[in-house]
C-alpha positions in Angstrom: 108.4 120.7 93.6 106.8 121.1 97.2 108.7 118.5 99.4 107.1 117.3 102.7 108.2 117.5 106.3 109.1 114.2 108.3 106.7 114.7 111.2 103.2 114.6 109.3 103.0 110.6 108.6 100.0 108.7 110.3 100.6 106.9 113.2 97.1 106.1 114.1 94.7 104.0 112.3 91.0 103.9 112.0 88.5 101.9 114.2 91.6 100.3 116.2 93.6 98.6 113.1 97.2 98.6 113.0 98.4 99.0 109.1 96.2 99.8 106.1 95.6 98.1 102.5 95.0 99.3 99.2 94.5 97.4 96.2 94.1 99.8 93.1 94.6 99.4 89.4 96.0 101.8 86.7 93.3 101.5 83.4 96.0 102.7 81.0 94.0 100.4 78.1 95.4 101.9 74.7 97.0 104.8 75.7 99.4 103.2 77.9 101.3 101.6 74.5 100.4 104.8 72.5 101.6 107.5 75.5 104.9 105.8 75.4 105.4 105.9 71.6 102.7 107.5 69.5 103.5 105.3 66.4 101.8 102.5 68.4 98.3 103.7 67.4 99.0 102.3 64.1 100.0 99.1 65.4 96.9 96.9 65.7 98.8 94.1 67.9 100.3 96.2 70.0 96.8 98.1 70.8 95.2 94.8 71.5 97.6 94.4 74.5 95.4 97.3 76.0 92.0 96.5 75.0 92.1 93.5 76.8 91.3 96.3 79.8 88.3 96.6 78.6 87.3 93.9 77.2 88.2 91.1 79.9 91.1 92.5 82.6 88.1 95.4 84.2 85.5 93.1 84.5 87.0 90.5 85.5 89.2 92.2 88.2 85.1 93.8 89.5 84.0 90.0 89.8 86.6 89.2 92.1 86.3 92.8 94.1 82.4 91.8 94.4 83.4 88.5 95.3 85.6 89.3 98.5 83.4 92.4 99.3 87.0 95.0 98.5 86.2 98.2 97.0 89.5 99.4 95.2 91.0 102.4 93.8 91.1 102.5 89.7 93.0 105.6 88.4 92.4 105.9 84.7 93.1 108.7 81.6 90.5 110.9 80.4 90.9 109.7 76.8 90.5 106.0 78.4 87.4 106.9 80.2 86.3 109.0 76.4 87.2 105.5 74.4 85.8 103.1 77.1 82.8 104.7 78.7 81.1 101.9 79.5 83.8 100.3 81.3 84.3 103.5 83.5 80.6 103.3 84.0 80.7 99.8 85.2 83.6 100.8 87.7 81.5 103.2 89.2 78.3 101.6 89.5 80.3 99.1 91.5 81.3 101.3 94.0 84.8 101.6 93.3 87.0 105.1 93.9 87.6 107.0 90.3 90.6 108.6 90.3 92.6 110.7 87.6 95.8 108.9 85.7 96.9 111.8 83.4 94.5 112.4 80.2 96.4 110.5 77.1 98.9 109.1 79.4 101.8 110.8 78.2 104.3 111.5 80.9 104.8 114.9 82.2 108.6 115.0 81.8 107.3 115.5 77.9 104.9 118.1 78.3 105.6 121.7 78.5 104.1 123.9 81.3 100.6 124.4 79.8 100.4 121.4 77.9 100.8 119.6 81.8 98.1 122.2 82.9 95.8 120.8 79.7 96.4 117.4 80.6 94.9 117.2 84.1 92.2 119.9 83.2 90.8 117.6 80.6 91.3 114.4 82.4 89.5 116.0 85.0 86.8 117.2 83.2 86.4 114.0 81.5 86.1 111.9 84.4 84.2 114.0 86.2 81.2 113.3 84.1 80.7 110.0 85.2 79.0 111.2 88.1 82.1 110.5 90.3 84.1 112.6 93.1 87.5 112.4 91.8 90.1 113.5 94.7 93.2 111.2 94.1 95.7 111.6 91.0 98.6 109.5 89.8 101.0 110.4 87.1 101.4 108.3 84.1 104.7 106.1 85.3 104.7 108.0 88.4 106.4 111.2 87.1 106.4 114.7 88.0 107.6 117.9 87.0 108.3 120.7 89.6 105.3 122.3 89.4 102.8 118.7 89.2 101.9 118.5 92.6 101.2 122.3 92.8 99.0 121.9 90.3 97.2 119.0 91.0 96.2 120.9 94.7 95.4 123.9 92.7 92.9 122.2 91.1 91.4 120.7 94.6 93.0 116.9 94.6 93.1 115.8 98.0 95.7 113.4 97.4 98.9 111.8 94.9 100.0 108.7 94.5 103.4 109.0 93.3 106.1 109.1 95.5 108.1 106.3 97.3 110.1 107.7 99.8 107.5 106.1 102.9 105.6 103.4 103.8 103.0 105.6 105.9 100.7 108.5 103.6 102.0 112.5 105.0 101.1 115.5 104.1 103.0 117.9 101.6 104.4 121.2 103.3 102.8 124.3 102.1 100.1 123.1 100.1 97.0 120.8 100.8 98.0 117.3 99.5 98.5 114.1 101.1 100.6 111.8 99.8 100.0 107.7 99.3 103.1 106.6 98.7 103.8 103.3 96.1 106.7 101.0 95.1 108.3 98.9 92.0 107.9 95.8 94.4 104.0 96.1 94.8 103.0 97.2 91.1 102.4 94.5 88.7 104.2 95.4 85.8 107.9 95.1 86.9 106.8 91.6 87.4 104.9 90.2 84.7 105.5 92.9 81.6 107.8 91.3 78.4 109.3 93.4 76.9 108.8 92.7 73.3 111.4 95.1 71.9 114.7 94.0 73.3 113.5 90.5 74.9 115.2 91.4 77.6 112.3 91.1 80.2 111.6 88.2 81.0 107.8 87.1 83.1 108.0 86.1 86.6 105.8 83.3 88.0 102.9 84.2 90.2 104.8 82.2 93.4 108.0 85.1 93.2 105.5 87.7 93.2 103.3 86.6 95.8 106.0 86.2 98.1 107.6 89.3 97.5 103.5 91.2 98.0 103.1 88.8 101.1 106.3 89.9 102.8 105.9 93.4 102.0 102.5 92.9 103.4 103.6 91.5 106.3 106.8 94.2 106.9 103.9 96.9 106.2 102.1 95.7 109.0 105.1 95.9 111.3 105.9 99.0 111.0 102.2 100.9 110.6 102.5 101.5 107.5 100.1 101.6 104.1 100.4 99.0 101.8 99.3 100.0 98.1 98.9 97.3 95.3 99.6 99.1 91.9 97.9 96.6 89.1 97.2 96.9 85.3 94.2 94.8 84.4 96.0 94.0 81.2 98.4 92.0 83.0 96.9 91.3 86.3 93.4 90.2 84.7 95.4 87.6 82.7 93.5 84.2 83.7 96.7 82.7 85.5 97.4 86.2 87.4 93.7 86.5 88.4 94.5 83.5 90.6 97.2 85.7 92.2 94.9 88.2 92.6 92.5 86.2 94.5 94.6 84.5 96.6 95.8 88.2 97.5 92.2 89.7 98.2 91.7 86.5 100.7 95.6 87.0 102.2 95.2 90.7 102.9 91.4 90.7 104.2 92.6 87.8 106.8 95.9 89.9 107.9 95.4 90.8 111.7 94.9 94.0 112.3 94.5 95.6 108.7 92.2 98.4 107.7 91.5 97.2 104.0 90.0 100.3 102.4 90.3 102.8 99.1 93.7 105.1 98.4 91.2 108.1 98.7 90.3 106.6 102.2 94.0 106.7 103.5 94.5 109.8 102.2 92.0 111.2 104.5 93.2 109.5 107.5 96.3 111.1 107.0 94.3 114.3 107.7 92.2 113.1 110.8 
């Protein structure tokens, strides 16, 4: 795996602003229950977790982008984007950034090398014909093999989303790749996922996460930094968690100094 050097991180911000903000969301649908145990397609409950993607998270989680005026980042899997076209479409036609999230959402770590080659090719492919420039890829569950991040520039990504050793986007040594770098703290999931299995994981109210999201917001914008929102409109375009979402949107566009934009967007200011 290509690691980075420690002088490349952005320092400077666009148009004067002093930290940057991200809100994307990770359209997993289906195939984020069937990825992580294939004997989930036969399990009509289980499946209707995802669809609610489709049928209410997406466009529900659009109304509220259109409403504050945010265009957002939505990585989703080719076979997503194959079963849900119209819901890709609508993503689009709003003006949102497409990026890729892996084809059925399987995580590398599982695939051999040409089966991790097949994956992004047809993800890629698949996404592509929505009339979209797709430039940024995240892994399903933010793995990666060694060779993931040589291959994803091989095939002309301009950026990843995976890694969490920053708070500011660098670029990778010896091959043409910015890195956007996330956290457990600002995705969704961690926070509001039960785990029906082992009932073990319990659901956190929306006041505990928006504290944590405000004060890494707020420690973000301290140091310079980038501050990417990881969400699954499964759980974040629940009715109850929309509210957090909202109250987010109208928290980060009224942070001084914040350049509220796409992950594709500070990607490329890590190149300027």
């Amino acid at each position: 795996m290509t690691i980075r050097g420690t002088d490349t991180r952005v320092t400077h911000w666009p148009d004067g602003a002093t930290f940057a903000a991200a809100f994307s969301f990770d359209v997993d649908a289906e195939e984020g229950w069937i990825g992580d145990d294939p004997a989930n397609a036969d399990r009509p409950g289980v499946l209707s977790q995802g669809r609610y993607d489709a049928k209410v998270g997406v466009p529900s989680v659009l109304d509220l982008l259109s409403n504050h005026g945010v265009r957002a980042t939505f990585f989703v899997p080719g076979r997503v984007a194959e079963r849900h076209p119209d819901t890709v479409r609508a993503i689009v036609a709003a003006g949102h950034e497409l990026a890729h999230h892996g084809y059925t959402h399987r995580s590398v770590l599982s695939l051999g090398p040409d089966e991790e080659r097949e994956e992004l090719v047809r993800g890629l492919d698949v996404l592509g014909g929505f009339g979209a420039t797709v430039t940024g890829y995240r892994s399903p569950a933010w793995d990666l093999s060694p060779a993931t991040l040589d291959l994803v520039a091989e095939h002309g990504f301009r950026y990843a989303s995976n890694l969490m050793d920053d708070v500011r986007p660098y670029l990778h040594e010896g091959i043409d790749l910015v890195e956007v770098p996330v956290s457990w703290t600002l995705d969704d999931a961690p926070h509001m996922w039960f785990d029906a299995e082992s009932w073990n994981k319990t659901i956190v109210s929306n006041d505990q996460i928006e504290r944590l999201w405000l004060d890494e917001l707020e420690g973000t914008r301290r140091l310079g930094g980038s501050w990417v929102l990881t969400m699954h409109p499964q759980l974040s375009g629940r009715p109850g968690r929309l509210l957090l979402l909202d109250r987010m949107l109208a928290a980060v566009k009224e942070r001084e100094g914040v350049w509220l934009t796409t992950v594709h967007e500070i990607a490329e200011a890590a190149r300027r």
